[in-house]
PyMOL Python script that loads the backbone (N, CA, C, O; Angstrom):
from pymol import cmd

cmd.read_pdbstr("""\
ATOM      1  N   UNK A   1       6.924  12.943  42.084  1.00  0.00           N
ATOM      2  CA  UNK A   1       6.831  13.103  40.666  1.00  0.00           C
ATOM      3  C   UNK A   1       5.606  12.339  40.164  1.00  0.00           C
ATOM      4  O   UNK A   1       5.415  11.216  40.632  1.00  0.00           O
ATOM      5  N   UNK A   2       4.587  12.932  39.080  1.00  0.00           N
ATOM      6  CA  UNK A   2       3.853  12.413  38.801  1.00  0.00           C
ATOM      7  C   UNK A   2       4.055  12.036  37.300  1.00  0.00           C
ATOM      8  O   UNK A   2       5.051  12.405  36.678  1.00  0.00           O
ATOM      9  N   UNK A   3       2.939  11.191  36.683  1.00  0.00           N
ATOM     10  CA  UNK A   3       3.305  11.005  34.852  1.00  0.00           C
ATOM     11  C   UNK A   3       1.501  11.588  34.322  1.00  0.00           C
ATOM     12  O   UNK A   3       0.395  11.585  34.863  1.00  0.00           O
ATOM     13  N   UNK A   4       1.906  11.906  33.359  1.00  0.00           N
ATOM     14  CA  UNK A   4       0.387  12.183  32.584  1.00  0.00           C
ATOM     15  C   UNK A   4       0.289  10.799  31.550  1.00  0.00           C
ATOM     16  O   UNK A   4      -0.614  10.607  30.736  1.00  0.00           O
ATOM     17  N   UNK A   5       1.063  10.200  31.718  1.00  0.00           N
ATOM     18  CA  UNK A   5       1.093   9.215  30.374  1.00  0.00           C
ATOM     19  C   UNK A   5       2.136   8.411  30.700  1.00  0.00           C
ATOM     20  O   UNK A   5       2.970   8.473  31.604  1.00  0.00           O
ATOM     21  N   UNK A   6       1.952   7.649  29.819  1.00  0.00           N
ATOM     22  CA  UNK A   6       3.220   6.397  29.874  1.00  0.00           C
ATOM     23  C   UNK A   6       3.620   5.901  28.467  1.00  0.00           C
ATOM     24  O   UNK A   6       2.677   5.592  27.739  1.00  0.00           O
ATOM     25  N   UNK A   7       4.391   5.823  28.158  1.00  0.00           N
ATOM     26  CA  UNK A   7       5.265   5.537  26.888  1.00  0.00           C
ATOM     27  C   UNK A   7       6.130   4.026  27.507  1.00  0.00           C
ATOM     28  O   UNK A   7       6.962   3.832  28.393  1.00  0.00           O
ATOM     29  N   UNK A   8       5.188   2.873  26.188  1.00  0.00           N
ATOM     30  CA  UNK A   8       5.671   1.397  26.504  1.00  0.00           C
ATOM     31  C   UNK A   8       6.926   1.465  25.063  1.00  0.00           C
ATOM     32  O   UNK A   8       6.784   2.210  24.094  1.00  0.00           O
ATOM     33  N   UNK A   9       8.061   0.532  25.253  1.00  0.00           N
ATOM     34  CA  UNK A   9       9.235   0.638  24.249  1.00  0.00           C
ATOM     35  C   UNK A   9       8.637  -0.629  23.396  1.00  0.00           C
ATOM     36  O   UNK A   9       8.707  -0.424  22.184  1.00  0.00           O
ATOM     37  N   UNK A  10       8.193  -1.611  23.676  1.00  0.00           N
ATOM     38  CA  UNK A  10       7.789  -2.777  23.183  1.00  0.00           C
ATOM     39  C   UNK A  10       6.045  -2.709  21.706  1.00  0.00           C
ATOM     40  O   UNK A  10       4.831  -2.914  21.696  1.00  0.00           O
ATOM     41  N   UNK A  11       6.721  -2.452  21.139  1.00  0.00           N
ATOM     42  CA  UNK A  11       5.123  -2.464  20.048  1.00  0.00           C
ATOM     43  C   UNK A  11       4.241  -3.886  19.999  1.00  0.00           C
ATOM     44  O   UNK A  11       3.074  -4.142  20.294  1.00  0.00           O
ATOM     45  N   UNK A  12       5.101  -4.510  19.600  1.00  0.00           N
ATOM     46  CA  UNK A  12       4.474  -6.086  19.138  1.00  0.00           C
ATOM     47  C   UNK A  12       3.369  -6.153  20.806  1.00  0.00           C
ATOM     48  O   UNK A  12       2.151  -6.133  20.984  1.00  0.00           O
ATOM     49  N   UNK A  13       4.581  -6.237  21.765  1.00  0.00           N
ATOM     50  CA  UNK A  13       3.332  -6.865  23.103  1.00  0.00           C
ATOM     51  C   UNK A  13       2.641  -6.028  24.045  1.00  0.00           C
ATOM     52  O   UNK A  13       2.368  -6.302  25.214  1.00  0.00           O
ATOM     53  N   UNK A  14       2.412  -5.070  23.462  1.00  0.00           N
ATOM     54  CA  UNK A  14       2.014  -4.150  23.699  1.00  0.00           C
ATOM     55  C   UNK A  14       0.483  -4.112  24.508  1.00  0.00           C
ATOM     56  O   UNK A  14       0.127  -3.209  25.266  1.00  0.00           O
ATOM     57  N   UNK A  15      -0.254  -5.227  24.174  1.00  0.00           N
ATOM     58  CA  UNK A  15      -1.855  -5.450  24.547  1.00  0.00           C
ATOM     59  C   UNK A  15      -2.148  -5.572  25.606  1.00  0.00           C
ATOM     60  O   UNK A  15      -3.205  -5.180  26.100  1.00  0.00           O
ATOM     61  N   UNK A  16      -0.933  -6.351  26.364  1.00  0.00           N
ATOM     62  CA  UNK A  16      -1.014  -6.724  27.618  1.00  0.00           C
ATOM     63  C   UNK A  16      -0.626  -5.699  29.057  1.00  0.00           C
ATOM     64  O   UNK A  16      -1.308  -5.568  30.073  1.00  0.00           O
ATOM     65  N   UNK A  17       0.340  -5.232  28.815  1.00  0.00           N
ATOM     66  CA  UNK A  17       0.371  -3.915  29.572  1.00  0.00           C
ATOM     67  C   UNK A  17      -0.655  -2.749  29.692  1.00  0.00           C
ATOM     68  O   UNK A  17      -1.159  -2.230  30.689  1.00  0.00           O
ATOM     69  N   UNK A  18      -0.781  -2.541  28.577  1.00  0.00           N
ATOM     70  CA  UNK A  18      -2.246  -1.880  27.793  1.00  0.00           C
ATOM     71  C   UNK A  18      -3.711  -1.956  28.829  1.00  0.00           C
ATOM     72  O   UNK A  18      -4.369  -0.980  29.190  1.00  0.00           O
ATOM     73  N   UNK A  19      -3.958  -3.289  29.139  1.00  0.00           N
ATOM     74  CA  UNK A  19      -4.844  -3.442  29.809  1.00  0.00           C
ATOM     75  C   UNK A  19      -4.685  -3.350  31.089  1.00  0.00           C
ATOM     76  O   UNK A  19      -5.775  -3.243  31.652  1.00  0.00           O
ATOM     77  N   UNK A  20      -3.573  -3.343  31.973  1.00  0.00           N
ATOM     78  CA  UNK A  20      -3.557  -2.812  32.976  1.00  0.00           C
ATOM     79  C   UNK A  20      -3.275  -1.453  33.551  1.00  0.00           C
ATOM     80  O   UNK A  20      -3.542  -1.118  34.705  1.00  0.00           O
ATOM     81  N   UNK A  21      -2.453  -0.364  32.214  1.00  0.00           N
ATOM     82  CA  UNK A  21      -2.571   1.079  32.652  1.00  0.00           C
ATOM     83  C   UNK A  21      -3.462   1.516  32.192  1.00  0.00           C
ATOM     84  O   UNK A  21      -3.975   2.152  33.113  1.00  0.00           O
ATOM     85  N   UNK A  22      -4.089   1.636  31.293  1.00  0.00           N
ATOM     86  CA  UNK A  22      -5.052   2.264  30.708  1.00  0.00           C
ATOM     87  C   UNK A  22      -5.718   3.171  31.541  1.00  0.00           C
ATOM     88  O   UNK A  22      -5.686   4.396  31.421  1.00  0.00           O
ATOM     89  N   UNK A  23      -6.380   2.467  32.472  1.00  0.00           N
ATOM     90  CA  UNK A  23      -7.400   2.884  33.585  1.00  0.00           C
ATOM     91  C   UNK A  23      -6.536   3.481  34.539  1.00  0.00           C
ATOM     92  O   UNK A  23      -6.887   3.423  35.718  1.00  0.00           O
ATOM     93  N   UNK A  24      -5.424   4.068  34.234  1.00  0.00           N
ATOM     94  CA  UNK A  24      -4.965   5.336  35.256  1.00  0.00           C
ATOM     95  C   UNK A  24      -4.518   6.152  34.395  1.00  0.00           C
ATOM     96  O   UNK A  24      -4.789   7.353  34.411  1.00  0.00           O
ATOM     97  N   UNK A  25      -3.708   5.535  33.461  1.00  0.00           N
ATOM     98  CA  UNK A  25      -2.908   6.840  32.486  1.00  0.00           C
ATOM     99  C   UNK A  25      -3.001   6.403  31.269  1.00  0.00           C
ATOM    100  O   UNK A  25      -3.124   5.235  30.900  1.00  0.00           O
ATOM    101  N   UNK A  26      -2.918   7.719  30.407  1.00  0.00           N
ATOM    102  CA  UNK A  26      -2.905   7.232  28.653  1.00  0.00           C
ATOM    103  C   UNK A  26      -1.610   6.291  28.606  1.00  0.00           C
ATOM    104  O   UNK A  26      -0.592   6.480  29.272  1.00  0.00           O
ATOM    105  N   UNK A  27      -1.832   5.219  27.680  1.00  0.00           N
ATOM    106  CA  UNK A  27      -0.079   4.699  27.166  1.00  0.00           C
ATOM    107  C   UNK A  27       0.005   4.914  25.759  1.00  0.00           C
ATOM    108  O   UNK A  27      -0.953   4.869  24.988  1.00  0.00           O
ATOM    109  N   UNK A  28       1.138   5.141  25.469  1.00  0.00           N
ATOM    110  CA  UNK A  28       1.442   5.509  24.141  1.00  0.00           C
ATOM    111  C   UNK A  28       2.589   4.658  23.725  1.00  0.00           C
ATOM    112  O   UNK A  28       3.483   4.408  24.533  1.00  0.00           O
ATOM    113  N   UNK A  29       2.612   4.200  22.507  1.00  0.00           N
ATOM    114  CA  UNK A  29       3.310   2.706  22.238  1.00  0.00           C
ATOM    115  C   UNK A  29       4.544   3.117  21.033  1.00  0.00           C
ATOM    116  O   UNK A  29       4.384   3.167  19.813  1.00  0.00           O
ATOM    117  N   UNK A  30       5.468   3.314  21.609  1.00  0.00           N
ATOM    118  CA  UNK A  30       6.887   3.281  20.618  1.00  0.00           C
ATOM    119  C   UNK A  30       7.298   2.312  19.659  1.00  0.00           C
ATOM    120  O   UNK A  30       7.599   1.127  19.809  1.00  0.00           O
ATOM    121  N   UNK A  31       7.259   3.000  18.691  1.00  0.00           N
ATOM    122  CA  UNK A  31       7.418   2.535  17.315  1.00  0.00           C
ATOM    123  C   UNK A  31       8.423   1.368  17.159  1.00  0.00           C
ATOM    124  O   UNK A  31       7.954   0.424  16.523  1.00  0.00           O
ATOM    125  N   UNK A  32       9.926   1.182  17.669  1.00  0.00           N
ATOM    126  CA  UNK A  32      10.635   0.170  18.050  1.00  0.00           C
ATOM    127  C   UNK A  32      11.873   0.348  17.125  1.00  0.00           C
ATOM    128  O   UNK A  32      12.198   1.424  16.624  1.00  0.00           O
ATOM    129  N   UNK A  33      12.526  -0.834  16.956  1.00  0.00           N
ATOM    130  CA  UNK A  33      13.504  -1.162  15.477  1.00  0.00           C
ATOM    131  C   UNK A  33      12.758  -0.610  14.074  1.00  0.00           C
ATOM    132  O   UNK A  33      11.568  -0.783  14.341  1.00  0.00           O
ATOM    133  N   UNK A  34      12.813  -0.129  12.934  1.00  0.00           N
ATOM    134  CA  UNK A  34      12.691  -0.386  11.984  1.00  0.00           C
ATOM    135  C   UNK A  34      13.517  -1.803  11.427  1.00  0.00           C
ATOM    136  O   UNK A  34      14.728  -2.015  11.360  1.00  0.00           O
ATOM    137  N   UNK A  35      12.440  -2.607  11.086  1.00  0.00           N
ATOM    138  CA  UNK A  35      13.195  -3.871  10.552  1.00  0.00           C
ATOM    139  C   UNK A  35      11.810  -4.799   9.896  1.00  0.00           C
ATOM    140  O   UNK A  35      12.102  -5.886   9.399  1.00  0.00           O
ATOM    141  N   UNK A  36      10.365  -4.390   9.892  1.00  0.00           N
ATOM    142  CA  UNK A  36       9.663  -5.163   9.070  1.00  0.00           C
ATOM    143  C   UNK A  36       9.018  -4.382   7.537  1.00  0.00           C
ATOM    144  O   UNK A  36       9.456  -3.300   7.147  1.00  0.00           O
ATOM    145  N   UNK A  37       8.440  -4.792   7.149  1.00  0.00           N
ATOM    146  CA  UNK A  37       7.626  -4.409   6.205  1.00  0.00           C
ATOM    147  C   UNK A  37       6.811  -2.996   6.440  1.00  0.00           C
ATOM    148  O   UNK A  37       6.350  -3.008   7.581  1.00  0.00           O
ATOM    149  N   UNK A  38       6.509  -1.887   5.799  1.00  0.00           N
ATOM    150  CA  UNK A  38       5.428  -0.861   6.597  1.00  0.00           C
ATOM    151  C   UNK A  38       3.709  -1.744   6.242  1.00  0.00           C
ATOM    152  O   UNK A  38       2.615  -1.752   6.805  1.00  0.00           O
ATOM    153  N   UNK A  39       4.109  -2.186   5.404  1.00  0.00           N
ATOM    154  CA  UNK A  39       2.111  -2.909   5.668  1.00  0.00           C
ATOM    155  C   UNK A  39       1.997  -3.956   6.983  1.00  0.00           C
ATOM    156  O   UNK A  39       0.962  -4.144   7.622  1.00  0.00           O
ATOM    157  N   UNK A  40       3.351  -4.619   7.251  1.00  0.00           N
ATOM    158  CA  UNK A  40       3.450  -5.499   8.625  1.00  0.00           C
ATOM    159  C   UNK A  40       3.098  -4.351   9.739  1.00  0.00           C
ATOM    160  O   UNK A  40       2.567  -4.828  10.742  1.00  0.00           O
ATOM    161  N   UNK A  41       3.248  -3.221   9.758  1.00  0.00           N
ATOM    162  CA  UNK A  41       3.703  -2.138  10.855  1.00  0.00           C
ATOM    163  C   UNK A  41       2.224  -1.540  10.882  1.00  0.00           C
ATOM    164  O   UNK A  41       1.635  -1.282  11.931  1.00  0.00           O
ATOM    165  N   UNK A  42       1.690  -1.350   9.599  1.00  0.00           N
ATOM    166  CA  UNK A  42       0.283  -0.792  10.099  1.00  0.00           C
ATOM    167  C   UNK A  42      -0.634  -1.699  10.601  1.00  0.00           C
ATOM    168  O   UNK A  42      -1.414  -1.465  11.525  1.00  0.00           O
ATOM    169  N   UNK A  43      -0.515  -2.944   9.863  1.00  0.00           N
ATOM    170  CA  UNK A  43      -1.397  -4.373  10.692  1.00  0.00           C
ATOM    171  C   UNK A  43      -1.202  -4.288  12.224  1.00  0.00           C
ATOM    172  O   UNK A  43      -2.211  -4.516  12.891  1.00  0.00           O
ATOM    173  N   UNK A  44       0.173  -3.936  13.019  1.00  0.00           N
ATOM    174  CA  UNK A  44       0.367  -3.906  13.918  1.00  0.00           C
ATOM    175  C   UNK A  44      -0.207  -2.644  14.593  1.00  0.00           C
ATOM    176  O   UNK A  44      -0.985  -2.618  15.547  1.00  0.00           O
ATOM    177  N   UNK A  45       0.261  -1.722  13.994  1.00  0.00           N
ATOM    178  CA  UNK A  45      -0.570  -0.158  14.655  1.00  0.00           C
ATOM    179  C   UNK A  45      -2.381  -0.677  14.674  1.00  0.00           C
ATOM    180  O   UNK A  45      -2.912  -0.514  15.772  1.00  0.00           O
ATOM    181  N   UNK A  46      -2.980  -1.062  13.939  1.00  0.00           N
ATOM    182  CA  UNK A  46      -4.297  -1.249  13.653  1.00  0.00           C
ATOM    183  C   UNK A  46      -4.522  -2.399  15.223  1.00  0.00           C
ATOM    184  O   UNK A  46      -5.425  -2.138  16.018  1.00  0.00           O
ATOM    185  N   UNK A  47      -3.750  -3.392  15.413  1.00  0.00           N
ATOM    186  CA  UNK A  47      -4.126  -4.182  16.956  1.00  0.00           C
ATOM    187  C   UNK A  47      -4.007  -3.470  17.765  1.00  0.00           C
ATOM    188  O   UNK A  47      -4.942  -3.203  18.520  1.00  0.00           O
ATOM    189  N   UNK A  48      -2.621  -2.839  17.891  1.00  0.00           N
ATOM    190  CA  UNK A  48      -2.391  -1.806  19.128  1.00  0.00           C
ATOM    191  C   UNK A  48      -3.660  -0.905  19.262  1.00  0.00           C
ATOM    192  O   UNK A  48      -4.236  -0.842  20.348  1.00  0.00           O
ATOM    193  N   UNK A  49      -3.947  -0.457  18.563  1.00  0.00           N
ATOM    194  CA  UNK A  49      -4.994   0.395  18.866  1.00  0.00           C
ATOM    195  C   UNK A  49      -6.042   0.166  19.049  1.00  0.00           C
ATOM    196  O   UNK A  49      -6.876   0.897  19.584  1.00  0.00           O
ATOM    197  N   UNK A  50      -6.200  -1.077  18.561  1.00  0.00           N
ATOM    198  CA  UNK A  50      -7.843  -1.692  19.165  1.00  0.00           C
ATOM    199  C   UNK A  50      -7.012  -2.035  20.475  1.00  0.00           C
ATOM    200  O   UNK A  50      -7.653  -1.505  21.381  1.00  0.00           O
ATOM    201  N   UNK A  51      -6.215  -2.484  20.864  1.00  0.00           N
ATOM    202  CA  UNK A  51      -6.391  -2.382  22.583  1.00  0.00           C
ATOM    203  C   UNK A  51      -6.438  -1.803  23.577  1.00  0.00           C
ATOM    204  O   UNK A  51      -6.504  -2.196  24.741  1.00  0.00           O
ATOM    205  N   UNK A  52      -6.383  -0.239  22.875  1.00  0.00           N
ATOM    206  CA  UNK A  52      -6.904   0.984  23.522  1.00  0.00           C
ATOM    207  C   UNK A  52      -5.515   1.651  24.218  1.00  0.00           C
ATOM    208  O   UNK A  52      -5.479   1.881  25.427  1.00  0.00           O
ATOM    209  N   UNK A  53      -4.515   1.902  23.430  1.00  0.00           N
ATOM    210  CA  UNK A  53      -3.945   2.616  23.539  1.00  0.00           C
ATOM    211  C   UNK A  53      -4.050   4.085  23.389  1.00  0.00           C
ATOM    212  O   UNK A  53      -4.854   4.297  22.481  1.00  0.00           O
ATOM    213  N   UNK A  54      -3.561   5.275  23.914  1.00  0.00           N
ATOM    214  CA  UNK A  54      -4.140   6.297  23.119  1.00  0.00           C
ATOM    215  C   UNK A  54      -2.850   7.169  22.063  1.00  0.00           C
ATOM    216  O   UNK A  54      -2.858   8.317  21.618  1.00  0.00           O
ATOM    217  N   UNK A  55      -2.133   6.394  21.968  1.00  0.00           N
ATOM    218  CA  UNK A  55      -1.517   7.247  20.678  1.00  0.00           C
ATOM    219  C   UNK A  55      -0.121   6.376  20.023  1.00  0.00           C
ATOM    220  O   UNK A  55      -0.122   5.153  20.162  1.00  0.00           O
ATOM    221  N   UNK A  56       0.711   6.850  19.521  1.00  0.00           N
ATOM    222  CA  UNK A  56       1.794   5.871  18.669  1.00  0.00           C
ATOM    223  C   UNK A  56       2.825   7.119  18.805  1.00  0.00           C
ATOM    224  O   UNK A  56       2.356   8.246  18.647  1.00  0.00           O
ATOM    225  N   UNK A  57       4.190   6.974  19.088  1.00  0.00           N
ATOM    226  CA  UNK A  57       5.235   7.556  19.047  1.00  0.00           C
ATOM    227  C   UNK A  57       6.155   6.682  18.113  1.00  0.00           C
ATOM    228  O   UNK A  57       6.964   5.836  18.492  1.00  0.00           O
ATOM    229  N   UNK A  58       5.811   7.132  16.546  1.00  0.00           N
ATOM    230  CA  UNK A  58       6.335   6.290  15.896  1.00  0.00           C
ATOM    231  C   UNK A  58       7.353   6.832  14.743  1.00  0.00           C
ATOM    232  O   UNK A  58       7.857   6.081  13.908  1.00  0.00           O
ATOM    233  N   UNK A  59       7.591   8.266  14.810  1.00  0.00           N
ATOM    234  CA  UNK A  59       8.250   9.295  13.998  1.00  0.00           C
ATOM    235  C   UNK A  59       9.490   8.309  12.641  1.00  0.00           C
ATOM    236  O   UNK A  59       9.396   8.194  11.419  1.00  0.00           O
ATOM    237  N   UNK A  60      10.636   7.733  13.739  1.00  0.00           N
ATOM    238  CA  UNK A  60      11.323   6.952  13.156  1.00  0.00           C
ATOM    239  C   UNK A  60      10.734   6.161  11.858  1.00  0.00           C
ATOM    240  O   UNK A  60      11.081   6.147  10.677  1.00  0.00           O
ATOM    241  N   UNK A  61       9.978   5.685  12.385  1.00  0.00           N
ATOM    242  CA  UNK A  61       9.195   4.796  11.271  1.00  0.00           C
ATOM    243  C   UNK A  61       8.815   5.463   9.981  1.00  0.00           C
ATOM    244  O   UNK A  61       9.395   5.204   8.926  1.00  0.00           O
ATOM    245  N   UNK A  62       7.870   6.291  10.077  1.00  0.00           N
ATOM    246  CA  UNK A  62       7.229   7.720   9.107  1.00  0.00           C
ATOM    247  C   UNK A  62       9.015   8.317   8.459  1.00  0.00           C
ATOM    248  O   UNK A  62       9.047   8.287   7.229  1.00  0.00           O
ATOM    249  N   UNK A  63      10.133   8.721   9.001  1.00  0.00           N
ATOM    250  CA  UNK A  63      10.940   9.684   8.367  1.00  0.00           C
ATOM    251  C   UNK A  63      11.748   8.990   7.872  1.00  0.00           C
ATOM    252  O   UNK A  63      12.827   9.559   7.713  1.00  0.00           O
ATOM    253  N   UNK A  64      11.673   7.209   7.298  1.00  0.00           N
ATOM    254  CA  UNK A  64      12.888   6.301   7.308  1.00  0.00           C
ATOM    255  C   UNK A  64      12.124   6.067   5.593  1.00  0.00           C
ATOM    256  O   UNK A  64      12.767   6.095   4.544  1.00  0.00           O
ATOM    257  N   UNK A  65      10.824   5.873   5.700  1.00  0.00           N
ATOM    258  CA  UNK A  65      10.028   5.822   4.099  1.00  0.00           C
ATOM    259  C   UNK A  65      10.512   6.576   3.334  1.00  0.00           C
ATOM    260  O   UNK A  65      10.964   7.699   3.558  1.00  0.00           O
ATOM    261  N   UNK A  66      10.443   5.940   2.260  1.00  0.00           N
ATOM    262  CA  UNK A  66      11.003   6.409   0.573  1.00  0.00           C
ATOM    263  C   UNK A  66       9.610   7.655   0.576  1.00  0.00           C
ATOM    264  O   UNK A  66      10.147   8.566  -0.054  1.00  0.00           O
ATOM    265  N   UNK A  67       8.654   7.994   0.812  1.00  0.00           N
ATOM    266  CA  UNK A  67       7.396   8.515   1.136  1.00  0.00           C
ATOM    267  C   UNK A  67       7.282   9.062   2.210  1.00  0.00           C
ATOM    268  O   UNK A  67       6.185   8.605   2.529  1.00  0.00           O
ATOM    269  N   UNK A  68       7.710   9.996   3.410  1.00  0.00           N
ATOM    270  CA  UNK A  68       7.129   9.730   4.391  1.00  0.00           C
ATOM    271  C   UNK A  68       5.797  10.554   4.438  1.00  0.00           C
ATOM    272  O   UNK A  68       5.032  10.277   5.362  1.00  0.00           O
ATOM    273  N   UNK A  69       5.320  11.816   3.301  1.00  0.00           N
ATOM    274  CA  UNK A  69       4.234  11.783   3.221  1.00  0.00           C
ATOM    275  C   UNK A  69       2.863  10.597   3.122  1.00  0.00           C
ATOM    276  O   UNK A  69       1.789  10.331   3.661  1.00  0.00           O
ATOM    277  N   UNK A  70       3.601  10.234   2.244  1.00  0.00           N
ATOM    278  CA  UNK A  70       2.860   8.690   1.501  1.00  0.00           C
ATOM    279  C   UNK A  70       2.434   7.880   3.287  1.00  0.00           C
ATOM    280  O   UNK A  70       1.458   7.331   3.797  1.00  0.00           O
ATOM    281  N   UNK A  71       2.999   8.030   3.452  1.00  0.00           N
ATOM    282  CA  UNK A  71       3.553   7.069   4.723  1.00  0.00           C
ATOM    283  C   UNK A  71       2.645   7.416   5.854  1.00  0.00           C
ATOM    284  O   UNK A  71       1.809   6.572   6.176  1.00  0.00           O
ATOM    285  N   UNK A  72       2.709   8.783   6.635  1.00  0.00           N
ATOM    286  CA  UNK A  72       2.336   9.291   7.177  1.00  0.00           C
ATOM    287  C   UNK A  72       0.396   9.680   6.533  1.00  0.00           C
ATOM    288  O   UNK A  72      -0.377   9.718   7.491  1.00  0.00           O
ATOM    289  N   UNK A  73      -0.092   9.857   5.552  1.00  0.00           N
ATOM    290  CA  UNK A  73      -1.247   9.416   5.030  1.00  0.00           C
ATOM    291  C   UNK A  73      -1.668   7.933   5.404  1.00  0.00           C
ATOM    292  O   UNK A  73      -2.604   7.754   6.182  1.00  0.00           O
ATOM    293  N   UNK A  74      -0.915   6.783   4.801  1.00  0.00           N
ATOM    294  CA  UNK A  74      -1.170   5.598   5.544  1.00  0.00           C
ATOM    295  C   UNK A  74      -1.407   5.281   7.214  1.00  0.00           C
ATOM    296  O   UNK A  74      -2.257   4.565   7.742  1.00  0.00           O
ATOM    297  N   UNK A  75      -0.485   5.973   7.735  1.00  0.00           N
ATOM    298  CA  UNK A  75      -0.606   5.538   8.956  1.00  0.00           C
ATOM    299  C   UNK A  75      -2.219   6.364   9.662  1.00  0.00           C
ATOM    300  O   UNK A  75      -3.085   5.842  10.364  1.00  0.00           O
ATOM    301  N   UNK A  76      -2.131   7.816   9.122  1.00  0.00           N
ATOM    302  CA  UNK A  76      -3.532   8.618   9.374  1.00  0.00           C
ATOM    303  C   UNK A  76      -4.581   7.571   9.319  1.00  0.00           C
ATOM    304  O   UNK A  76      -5.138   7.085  10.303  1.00  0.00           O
ATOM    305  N   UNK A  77      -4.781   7.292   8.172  1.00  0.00           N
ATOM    306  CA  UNK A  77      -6.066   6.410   7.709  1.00  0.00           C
ATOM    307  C   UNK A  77      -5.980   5.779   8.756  1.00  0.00           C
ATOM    308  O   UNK A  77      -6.769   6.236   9.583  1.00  0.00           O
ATOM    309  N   UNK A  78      -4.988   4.348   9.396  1.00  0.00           N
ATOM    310  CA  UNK A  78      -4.720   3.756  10.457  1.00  0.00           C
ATOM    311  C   UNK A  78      -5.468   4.029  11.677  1.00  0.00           C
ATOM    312  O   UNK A  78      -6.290   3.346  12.288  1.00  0.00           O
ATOM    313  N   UNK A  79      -4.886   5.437  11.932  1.00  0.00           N
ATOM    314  CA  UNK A  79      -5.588   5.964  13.221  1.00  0.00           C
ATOM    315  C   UNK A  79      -6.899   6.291  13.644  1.00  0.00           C
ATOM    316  O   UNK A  79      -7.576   5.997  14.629  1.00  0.00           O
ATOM    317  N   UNK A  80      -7.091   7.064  12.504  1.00  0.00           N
ATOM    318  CA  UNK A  80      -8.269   7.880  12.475  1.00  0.00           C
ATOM    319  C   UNK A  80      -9.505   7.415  11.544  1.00  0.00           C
ATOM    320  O   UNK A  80     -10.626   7.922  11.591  1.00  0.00           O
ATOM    321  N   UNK A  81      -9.049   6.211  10.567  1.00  0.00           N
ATOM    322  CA  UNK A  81     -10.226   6.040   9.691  1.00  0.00           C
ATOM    323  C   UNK A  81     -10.441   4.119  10.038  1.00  0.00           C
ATOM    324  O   UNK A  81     -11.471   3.520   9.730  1.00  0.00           O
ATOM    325  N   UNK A  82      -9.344   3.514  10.649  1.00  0.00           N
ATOM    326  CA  UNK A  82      -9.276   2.563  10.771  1.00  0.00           C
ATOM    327  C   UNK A  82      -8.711   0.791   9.558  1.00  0.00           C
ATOM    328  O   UNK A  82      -8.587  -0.429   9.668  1.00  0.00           O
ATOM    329  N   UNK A  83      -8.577   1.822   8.622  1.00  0.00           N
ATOM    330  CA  UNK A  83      -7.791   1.416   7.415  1.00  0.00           C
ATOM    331  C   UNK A  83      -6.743   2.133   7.291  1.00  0.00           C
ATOM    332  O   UNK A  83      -6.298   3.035   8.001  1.00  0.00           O
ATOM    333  N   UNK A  84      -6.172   1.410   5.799  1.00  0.00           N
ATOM    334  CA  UNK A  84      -4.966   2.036   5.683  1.00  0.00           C
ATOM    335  C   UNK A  84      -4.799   2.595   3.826  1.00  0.00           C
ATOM    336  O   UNK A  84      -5.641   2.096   3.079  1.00  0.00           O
ATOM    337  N   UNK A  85      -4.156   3.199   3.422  1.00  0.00           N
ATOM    338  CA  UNK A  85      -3.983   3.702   1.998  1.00  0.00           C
ATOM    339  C   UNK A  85      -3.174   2.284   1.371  1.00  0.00           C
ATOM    340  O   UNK A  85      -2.589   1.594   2.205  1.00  0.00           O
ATOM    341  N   UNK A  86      -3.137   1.849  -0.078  1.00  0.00           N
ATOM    342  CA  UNK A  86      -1.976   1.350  -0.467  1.00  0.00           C
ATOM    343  C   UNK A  86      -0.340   1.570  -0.120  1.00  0.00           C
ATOM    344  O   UNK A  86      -0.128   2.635   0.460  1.00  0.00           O
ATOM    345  N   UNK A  87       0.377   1.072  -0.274  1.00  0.00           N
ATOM    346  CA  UNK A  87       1.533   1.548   0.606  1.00  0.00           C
ATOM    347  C   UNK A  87       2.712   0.878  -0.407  1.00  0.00           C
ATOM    348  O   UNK A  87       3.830   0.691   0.072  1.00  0.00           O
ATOM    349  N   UNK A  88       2.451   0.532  -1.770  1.00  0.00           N
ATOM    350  CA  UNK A  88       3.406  -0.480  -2.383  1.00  0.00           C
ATOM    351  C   UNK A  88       4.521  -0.325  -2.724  1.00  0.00           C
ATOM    352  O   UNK A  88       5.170  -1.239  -3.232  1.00  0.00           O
ATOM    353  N   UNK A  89       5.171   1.317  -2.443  1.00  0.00           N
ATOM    354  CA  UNK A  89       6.167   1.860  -2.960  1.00  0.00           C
ATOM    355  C   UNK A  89       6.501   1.972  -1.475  1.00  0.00           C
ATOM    356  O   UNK A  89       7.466   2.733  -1.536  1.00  0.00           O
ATOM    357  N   UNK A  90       6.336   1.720  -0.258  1.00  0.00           N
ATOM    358  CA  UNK A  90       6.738   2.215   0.585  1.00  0.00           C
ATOM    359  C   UNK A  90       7.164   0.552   1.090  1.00  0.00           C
ATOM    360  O   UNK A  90       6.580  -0.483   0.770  1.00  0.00           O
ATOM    361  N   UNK A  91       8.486   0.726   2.060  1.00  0.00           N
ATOM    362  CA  UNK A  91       9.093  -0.433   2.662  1.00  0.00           C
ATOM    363  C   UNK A  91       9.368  -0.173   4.194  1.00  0.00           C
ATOM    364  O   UNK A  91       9.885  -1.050   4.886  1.00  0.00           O
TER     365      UNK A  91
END
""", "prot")
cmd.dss("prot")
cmd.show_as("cartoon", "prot")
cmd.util.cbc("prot")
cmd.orient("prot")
């Protein structure tokens, strides 16, 4: 059996594993508990991804927001623009 990817369960420590698969397979970093802040969660998506992860399996997170459009815009910016939108209505 082979993997195209690897999916880590751990978000927060995520950096460190990170640097040792990378260089065979994409890892993709699971979103976890909902239990902080969403501006705590994009600060966190924003490290993860500078450590070169290549993607976020974070759905839970996005469909639990009072917004998850709102939400899902924030996290975009995150990914792809490297910022994030205001988020003040969102928890």
């Amino acid at each position: 059996m082979s993997a195209h990817s690897v999916k880590i369960d751990s978000f927060q420590d995520a950096g460190q594993p990170v640097q040792y698969v990378q260089h065979v397979l994409p890892v993709v970093i699971a979103g976890g508990e909902v239990n902080d802040h969403w501006d705590d969660f994009l600060k966190s998506a924003k490290t993860i991804l500078a450590a070169g992860v290549a993607g976020l399996c974070v759905g839970r997170r996005i469909f639990t927001q009072a917004d998850p459009a709102r939400a899902t815009a924030a996290l975009r910016a995150v990914v792809h623009g490297g910022s994030s939108l205001p988020s003040d209505d969102l928890h």
